[in-house]
KEBALUM-668220 format. One record per atom (N, C-alpha, C, O): residue number from 0; z negated, x, y negated; atom name; residue in three letters. Coordinates in nm, 2 decimals. Each point is the difference from the previous one (the first is absolute). Layout:
REM KEBALUM-668220
num,zz,xx,yy,atome,residu
NUM,Z,X,Y,CA,Ala
...
REM end
This chain:
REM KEBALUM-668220
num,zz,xx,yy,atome,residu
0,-1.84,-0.91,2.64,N,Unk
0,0.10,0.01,0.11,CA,Unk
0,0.06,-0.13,0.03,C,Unk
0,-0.07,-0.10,-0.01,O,Unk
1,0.16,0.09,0.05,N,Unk
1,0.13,-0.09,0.03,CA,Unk
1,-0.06,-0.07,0.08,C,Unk
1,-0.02,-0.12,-0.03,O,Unk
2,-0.03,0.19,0.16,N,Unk
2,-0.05,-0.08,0.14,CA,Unk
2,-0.16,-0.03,-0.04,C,Unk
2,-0.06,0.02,0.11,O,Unk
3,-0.01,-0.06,-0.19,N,Unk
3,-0.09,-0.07,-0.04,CA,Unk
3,0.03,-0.10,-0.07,C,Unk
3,-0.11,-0.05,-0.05,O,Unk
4,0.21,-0.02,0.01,N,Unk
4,0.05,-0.16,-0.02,CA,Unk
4,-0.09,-0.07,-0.12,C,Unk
4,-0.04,-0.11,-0.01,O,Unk
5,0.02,0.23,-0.10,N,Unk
5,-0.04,-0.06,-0.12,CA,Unk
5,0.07,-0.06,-0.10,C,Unk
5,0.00,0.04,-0.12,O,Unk
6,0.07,-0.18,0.20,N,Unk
6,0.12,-0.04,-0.10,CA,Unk
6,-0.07,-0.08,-0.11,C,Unk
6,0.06,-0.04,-0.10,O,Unk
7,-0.21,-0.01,0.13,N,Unk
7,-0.05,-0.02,-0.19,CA,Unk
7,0.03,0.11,-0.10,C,Unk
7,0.06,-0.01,-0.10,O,Unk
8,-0.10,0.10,0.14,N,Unk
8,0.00,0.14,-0.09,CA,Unk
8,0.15,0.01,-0.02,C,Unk
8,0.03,0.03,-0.12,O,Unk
9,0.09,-0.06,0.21,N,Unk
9,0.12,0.02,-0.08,CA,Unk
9,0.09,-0.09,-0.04,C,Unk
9,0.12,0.01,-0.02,O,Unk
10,-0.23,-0.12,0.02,N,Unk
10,0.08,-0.13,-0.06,CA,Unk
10,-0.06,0.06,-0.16,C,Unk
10,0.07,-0.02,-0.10,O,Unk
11,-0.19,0.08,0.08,N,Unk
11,-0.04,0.06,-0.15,CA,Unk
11,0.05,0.05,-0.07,C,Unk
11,0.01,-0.04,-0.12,O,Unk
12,0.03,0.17,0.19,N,Unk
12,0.09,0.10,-0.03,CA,Unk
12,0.12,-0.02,-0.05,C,Unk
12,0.06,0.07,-0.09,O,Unk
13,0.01,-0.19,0.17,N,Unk
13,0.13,-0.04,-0.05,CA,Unk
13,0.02,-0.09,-0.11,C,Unk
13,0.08,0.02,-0.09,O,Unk
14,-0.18,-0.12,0.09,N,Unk
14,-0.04,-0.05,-0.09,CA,Unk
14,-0.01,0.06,-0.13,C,Unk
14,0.08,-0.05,-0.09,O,Unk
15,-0.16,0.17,0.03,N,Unk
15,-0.04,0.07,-0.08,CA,Unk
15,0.11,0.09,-0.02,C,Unk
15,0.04,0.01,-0.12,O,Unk
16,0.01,0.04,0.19,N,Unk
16,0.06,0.13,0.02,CA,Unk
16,0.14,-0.02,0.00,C,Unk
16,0.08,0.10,0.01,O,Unk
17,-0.03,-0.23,-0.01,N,Unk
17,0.17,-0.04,0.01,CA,Unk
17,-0.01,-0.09,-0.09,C,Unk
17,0.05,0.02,-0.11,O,Unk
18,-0.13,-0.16,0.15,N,Unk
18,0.01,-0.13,-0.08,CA,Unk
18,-0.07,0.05,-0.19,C,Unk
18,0.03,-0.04,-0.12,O,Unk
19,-0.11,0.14,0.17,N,Unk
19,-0.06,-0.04,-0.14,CA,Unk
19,0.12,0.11,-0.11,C,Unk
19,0.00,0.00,-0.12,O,Unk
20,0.07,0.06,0.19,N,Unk
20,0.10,0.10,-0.09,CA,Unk
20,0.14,-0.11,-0.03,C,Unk
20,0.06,-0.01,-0.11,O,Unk
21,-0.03,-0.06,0.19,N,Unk
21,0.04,-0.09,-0.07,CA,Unk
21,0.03,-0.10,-0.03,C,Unk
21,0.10,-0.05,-0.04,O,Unk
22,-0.27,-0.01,0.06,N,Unk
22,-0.06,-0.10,-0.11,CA,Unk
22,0.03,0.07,-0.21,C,Unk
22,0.02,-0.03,-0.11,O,Unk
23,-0.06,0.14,0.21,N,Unk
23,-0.04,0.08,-0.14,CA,Unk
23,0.15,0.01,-0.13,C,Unk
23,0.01,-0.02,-0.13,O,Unk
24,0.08,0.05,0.24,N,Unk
24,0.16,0.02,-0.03,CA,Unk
24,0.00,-0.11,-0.09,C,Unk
24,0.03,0.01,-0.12,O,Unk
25,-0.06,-0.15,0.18,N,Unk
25,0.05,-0.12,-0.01,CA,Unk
25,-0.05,-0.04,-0.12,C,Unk
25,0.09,-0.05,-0.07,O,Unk
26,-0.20,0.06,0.01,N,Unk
26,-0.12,-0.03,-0.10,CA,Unk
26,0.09,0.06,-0.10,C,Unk
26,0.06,-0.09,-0.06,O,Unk
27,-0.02,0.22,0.03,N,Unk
27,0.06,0.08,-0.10,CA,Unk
27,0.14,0.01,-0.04,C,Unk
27,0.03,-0.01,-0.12,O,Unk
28,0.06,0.02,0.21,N,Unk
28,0.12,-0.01,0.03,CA,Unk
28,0.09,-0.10,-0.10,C,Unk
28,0.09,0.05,-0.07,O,Unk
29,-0.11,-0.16,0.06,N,Unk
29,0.09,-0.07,-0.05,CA,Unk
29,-0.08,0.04,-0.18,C,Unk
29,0.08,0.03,-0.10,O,Unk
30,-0.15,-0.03,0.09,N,Unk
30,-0.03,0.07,-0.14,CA,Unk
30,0.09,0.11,-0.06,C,Unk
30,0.07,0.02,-0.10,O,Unk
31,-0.11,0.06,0.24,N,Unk
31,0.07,0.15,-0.05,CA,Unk
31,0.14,0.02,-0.02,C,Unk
31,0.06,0.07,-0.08,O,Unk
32,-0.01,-0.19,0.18,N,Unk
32,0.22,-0.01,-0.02,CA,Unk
32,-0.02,-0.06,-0.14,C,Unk
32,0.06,0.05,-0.10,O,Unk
33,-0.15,-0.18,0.09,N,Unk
33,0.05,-0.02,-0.18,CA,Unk
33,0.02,0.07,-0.09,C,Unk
33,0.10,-0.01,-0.07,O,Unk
34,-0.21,0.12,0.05,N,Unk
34,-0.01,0.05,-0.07,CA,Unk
34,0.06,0.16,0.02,C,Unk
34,0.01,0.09,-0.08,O,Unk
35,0.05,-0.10,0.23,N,Unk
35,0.09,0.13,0.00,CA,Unk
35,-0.08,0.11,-0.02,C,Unk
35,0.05,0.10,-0.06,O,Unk
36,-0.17,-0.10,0.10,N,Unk
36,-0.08,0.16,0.02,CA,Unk
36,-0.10,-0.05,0.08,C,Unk
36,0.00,-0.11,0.06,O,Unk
37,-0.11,0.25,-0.05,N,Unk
37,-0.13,-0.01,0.13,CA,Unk
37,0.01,0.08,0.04,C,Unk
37,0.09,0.08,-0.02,O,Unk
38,-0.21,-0.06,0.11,N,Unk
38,0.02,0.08,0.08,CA,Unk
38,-0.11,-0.01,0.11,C,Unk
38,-0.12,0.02,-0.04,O,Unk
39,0.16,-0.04,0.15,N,Unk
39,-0.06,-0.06,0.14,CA,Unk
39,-0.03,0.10,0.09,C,Unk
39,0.09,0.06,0.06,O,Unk
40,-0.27,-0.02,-0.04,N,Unk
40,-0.06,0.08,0.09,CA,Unk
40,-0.04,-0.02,0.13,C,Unk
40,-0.08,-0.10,0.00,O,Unk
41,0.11,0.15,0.12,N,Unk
41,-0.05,-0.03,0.09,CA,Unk
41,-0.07,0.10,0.07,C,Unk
41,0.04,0.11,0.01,O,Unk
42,-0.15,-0.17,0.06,N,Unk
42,-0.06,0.10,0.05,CA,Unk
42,0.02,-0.01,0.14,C,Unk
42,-0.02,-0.11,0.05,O,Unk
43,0.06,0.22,0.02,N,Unk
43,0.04,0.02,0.17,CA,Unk
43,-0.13,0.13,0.03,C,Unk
43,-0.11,-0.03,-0.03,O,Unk
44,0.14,0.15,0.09,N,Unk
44,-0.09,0.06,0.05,CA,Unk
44,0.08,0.11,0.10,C,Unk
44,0.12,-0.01,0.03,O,Unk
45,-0.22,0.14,0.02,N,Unk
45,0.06,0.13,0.04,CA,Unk
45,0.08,-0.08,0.12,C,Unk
45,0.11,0.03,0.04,O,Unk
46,-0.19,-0.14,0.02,N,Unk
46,0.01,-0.08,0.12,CA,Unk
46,0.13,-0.12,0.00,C,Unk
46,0.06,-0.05,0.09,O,Unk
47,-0.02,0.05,-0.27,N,Unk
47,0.17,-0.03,0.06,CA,Unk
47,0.09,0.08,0.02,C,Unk
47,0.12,-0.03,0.00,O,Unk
48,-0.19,0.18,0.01,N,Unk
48,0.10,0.16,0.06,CA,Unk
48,0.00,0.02,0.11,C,Unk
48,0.10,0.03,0.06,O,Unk
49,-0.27,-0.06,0.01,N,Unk
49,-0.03,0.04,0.16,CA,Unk
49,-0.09,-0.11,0.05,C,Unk
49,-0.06,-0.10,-0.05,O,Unk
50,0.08,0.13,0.14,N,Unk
50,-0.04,-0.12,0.08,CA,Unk
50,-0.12,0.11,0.13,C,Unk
50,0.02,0.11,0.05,O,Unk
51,-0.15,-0.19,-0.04,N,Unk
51,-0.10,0.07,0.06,CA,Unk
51,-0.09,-0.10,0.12,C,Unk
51,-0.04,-0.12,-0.04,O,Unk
52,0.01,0.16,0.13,N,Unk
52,-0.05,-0.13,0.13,CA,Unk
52,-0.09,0.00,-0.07,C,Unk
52,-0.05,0.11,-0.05,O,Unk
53,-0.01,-0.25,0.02,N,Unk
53,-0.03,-0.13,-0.03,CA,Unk
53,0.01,0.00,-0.14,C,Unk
53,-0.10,-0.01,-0.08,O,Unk
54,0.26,0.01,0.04,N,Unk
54,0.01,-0.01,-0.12,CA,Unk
54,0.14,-0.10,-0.03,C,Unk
54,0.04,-0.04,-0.11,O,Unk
55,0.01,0.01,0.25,N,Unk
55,0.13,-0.01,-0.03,CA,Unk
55,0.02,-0.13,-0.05,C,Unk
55,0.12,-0.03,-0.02,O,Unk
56,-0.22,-0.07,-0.02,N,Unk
56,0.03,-0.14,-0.04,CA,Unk
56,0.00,0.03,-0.14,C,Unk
56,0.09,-0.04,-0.06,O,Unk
57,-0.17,0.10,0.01,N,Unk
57,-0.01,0.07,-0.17,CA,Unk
57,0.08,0.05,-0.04,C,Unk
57,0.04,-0.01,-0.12,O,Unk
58,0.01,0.09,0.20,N,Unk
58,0.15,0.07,-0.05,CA,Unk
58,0.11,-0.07,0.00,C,Unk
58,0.05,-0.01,-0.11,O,Unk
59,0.00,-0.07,0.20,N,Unk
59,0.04,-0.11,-0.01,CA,Unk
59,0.04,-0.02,-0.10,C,Unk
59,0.11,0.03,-0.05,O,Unk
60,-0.24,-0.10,-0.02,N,Unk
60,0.01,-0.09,-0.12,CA,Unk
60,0.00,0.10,-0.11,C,Unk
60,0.06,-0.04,-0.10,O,Unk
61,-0.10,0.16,0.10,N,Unk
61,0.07,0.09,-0.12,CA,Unk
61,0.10,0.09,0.00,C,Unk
61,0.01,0.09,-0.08,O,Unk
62,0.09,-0.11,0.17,N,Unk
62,0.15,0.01,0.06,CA,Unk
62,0.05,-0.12,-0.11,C,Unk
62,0.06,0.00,-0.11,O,Unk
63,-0.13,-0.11,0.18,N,Unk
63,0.10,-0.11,-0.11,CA,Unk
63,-0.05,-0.02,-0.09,C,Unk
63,0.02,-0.11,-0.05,O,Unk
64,-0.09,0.18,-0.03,N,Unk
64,-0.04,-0.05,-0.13,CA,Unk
64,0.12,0.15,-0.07,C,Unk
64,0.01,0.00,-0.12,O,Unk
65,0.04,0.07,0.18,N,Unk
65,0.06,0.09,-0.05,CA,Unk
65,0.18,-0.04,0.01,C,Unk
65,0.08,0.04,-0.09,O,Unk
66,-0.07,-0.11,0.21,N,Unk
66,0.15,-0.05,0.03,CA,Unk
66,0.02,-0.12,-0.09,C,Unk
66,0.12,-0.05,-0.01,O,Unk
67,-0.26,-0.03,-0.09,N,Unk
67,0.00,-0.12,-0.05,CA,Unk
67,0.01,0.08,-0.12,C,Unk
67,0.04,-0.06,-0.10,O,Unk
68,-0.07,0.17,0.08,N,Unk
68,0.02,0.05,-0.16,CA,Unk
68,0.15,0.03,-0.01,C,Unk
68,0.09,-0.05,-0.07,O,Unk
69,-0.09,0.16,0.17,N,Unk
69,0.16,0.02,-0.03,CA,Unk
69,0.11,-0.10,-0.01,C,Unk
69,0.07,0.00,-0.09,O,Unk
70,-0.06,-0.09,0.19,N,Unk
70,0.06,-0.13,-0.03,CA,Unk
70,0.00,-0.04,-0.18,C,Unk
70,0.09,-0.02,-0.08,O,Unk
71,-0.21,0.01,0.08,N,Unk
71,-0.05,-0.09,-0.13,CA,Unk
71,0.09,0.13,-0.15,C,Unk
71,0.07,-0.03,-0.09,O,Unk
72,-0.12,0.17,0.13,N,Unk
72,0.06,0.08,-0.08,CA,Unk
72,0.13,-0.02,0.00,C,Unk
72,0.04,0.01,-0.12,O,Unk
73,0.09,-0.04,0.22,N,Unk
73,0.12,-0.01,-0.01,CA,Unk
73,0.04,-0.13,-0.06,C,Unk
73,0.11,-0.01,-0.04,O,Unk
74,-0.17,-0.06,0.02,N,Unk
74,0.01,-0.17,-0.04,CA,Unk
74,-0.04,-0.01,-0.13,C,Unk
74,0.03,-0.12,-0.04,O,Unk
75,-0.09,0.19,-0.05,N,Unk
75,-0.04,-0.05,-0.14,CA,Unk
75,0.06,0.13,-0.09,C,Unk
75,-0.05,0.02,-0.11,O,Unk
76,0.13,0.06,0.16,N,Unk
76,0.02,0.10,-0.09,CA,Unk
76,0.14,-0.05,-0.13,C,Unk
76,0.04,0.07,-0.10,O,Unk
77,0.02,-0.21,0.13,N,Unk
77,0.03,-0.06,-0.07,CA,Unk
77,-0.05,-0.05,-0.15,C,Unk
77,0.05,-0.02,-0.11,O,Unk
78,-0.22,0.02,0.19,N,Unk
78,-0.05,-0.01,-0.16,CA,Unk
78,-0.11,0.09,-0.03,C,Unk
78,-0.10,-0.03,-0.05,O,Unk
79,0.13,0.12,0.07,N,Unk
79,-0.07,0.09,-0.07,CA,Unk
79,-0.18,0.02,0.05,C,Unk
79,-0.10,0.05,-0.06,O,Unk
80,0.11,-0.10,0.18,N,Unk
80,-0.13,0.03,0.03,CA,Unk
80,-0.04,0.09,0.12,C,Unk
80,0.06,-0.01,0.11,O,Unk
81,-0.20,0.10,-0.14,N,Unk
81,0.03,0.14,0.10,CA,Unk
81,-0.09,-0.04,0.09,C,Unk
81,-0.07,-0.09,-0.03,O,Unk
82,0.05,0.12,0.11,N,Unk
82,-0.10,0.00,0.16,CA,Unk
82,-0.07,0.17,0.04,C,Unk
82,0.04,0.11,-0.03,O,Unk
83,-0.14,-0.15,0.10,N,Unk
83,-0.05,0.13,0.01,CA,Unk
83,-0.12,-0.03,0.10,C,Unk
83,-0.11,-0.05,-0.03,O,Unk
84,0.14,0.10,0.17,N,Unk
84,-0.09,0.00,0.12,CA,Unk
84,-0.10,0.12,0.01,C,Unk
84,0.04,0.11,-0.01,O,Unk
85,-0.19,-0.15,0.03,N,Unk
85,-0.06,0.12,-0.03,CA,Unk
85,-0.08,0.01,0.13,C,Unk
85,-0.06,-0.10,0.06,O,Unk
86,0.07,0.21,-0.01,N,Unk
86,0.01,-0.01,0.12,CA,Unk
86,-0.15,0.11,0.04,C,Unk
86,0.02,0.10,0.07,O,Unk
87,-0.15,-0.13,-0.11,N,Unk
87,-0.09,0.10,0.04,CA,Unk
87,-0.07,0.03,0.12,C,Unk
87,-0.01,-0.08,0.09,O,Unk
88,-0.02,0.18,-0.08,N,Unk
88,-0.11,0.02,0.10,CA,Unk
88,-0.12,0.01,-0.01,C,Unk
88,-0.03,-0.02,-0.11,O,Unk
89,-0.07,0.06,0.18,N,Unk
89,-0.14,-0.06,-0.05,CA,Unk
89,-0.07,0.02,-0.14,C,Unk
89,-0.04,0.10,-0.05,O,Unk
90,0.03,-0.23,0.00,N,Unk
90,-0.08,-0.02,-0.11,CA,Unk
90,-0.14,-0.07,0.03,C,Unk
90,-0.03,-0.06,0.10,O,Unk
91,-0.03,0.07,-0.18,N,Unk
91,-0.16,-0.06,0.05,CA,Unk
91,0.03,-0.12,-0.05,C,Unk
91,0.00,-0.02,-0.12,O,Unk
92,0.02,-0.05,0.21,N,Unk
92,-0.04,-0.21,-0.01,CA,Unk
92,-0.04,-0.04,0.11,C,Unk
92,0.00,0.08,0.09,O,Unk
93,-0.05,-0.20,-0.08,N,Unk
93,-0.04,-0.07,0.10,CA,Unk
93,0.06,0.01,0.13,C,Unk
93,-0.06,-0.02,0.11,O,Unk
94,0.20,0.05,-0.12,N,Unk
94,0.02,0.01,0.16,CA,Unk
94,-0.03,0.02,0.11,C,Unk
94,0.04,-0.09,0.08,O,Unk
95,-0.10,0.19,-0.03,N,Unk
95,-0.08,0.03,0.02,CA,Unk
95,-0.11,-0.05,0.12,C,Unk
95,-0.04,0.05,0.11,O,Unk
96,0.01,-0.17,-0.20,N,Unk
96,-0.12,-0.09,0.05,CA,Unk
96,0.06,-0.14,0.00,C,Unk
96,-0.07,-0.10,-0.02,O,Unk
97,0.23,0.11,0.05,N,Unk
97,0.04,-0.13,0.00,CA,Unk
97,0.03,0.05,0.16,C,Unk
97,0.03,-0.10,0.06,O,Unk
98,-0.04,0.20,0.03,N,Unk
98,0.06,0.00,0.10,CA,Unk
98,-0.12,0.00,0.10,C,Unk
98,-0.10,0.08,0.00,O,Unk
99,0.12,-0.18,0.08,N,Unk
99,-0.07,-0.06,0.12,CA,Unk
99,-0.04,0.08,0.14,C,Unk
99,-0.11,-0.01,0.05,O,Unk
100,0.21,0.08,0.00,N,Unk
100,0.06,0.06,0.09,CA,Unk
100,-0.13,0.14,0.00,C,Unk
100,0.04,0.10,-0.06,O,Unk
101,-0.17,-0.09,0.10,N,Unk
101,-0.04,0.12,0.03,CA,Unk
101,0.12,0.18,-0.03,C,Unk
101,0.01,0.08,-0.09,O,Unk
102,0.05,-0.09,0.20,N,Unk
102,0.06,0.12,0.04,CA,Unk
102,0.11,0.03,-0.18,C,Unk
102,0.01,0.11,-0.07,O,Unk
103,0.04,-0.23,0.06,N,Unk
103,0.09,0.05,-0.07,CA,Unk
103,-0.13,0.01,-0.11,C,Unk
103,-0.02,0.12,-0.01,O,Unk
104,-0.03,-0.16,-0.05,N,Unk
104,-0.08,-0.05,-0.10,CA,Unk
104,-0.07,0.17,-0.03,C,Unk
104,-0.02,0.04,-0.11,O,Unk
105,-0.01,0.04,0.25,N,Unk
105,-0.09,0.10,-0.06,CA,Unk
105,0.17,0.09,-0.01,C,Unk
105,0.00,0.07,-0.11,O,Unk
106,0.06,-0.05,0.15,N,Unk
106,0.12,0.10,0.00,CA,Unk
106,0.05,-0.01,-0.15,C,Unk
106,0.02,0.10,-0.07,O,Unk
107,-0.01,-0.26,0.00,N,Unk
107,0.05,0.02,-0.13,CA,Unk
107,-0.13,0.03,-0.10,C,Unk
107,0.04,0.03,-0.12,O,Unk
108,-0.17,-0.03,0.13,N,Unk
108,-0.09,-0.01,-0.08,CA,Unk
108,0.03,0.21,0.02,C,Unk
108,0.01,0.07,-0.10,O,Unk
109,0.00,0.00,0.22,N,Unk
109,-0.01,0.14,-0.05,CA,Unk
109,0.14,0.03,-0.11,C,Unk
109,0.02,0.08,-0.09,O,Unk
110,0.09,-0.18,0.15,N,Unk
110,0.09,0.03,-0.11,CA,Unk
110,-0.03,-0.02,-0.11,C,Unk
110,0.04,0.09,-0.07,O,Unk
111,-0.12,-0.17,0.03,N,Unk
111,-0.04,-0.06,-0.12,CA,Unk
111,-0.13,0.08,-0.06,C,Unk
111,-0.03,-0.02,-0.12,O,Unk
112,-0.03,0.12,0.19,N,Unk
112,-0.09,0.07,-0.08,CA,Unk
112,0.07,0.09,-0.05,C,Unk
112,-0.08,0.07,-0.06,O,Unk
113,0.20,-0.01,0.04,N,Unk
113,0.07,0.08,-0.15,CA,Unk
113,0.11,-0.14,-0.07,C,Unk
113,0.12,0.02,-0.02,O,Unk
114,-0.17,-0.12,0.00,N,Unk
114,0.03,-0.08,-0.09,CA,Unk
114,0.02,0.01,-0.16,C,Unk
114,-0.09,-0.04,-0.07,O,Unk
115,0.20,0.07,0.01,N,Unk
115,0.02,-0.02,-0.13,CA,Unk
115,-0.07,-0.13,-0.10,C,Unk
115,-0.03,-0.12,0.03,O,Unk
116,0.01,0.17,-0.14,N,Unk
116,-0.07,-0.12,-0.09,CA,Unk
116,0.18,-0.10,-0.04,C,Unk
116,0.12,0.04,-0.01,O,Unk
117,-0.21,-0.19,0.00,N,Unk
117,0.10,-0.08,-0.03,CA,Unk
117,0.05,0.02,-0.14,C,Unk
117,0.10,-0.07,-0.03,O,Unk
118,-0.14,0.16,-0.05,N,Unk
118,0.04,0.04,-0.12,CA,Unk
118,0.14,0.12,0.02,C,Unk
118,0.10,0.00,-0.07,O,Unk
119,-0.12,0.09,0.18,N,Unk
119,0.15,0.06,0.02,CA,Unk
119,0.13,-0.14,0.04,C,Unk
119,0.10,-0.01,-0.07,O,Unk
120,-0.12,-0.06,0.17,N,Unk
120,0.09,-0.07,-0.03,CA,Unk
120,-0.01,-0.10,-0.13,C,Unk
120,0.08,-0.09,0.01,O,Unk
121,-0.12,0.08,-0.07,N,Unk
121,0.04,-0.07,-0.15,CA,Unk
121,0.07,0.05,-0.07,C,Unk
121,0.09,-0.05,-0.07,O,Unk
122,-0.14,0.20,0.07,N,Unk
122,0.10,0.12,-0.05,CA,Unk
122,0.17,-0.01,0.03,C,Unk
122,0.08,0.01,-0.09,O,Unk
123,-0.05,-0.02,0.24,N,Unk
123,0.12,-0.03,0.09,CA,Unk
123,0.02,-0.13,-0.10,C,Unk
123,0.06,0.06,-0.09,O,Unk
124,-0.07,-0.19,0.05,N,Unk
124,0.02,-0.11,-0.05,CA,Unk
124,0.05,0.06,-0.14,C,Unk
124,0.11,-0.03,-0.04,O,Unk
125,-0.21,0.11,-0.03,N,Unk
125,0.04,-0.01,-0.17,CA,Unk
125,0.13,0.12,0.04,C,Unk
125,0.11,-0.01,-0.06,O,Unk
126,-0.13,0.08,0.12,N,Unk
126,0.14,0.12,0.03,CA,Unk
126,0.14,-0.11,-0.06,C,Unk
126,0.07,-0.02,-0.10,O,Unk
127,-0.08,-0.06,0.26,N,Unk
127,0.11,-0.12,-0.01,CA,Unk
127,0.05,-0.08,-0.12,C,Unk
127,0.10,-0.05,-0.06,O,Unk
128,-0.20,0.05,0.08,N,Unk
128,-0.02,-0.14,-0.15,CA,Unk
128,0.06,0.10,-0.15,C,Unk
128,0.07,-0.07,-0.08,O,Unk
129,-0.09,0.17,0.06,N,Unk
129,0.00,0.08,-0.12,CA,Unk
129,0.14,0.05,0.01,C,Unk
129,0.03,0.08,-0.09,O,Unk
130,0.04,-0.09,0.16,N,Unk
130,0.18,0.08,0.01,CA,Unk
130,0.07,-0.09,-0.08,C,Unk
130,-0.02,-0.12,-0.01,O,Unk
131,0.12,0.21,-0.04,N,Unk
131,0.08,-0.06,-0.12,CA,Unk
131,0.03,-0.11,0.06,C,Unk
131,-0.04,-0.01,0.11,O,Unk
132,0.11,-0.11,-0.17,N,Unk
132,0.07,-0.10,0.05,CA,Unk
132,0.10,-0.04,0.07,C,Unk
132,0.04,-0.12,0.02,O,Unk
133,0.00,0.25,0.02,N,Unk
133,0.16,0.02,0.04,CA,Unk
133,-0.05,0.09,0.13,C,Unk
133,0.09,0.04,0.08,O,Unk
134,-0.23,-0.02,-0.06,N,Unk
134,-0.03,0.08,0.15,CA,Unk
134,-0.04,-0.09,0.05,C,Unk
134,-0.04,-0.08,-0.08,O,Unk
135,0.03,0.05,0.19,N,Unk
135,-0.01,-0.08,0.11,CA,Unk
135,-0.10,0.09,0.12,C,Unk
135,0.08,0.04,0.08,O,Unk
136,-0.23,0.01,-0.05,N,Unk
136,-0.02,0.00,0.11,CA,Unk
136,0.02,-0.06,0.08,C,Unk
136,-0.02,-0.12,-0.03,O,Unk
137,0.07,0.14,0.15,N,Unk
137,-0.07,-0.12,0.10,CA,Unk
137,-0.06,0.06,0.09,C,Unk
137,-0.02,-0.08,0.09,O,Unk
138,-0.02,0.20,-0.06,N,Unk
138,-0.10,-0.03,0.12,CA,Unk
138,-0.10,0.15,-0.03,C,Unk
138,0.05,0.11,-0.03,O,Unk
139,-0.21,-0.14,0.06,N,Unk
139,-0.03,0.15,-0.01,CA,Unk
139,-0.11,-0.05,0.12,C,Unk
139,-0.06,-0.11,0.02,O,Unk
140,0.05,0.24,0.04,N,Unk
140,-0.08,0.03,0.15,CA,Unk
140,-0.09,0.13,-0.03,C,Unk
140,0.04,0.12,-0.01,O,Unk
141,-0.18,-0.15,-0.02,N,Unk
141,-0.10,0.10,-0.05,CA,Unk
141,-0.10,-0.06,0.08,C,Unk
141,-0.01,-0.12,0.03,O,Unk
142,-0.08,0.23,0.01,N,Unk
142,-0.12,0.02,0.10,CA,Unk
142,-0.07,0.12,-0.05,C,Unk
142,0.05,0.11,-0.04,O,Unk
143,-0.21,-0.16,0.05,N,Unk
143,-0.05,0.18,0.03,CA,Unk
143,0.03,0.12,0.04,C,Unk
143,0.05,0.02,0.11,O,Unk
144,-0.07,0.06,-0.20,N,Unk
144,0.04,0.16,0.03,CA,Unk
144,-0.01,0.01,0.18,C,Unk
144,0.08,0.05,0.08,O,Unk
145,-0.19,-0.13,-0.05,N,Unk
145,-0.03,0.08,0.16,CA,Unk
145,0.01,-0.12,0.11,C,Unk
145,-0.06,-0.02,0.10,O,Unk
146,0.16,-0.05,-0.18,N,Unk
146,0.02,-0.11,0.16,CA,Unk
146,0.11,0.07,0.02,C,Unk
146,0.08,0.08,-0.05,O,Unk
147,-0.12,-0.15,0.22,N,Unk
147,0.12,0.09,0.07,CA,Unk
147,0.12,-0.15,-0.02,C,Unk
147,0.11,0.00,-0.04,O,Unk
148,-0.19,-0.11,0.07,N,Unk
148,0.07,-0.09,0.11,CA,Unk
148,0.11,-0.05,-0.15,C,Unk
148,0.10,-0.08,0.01,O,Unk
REM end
């Protein structure tokens, strides 16, 4: 929650969750214009669709990892390289037990007990990855059969 003033926790989140997407950009990018192909994944989340109390600094940052793709997708289509935001909802990773916050911590862990294996989204990755050359995903939003959120 907002009014508990956990701004280490969202100096992290931004860090990770903004800076490291395009650190990430930056690393790759000028490779990819040389050679005029690529193709650049990012990962955002159900939470850059909705926004949920004590969620809104995370969404946030996966709002803009999705406004930093699209941007980035309008800007390199000059050379031939495609983008593709993958946008899931609960998968079994650590998350989980990165969150501090009691209240919120047990609300996302029941979300998190119908958690998908990290092997379905890999699946979502080779989908992307595997379209002709001339398709371009850019964005897929998949969640368990039985989340609601």
């Amino acid at each position: 929650m907002l009014e508990k003033l956990h701004v280490d926790e969202w100096d992290r989140m931004i860090d990770v969750n903004i800076k490291g997407v395009l650190y990430g950009i930056a690393a790759v990018l000028p490779h990819m214009i040389r050679q005029k192909s690529g193709h650049i994944i990012n990962v955002s989340s159900v939470a850059g669709h909705k926004v949920g109390p004590g969620g809104a600094v995370y969404a946030a940052t996966k709002h803009a990892v999705r406004a930093i793709s699209e941007g980035l997708r309008q800007e390199v289509k000059p050379y031939n390289i495609r983008t593709t935001i993958i946008s899931p909802g609960a998968v079994a990773t650590e998350l989980t037990r990165t969150i501090t916050d009691p209240d919120v911590a047990a609300g996302m862990s029941a979300v998190y007990e119908q958690a998908i294996s990290p092997d379905s989204f890999a699946s979502v990755v080779i989908f992307a990855m595997s379209q002709p050359e001339n398709v371009d995903v850019n964005e897929v939003l998949f969640r368990p059969t039985s989340q609601m959120y």
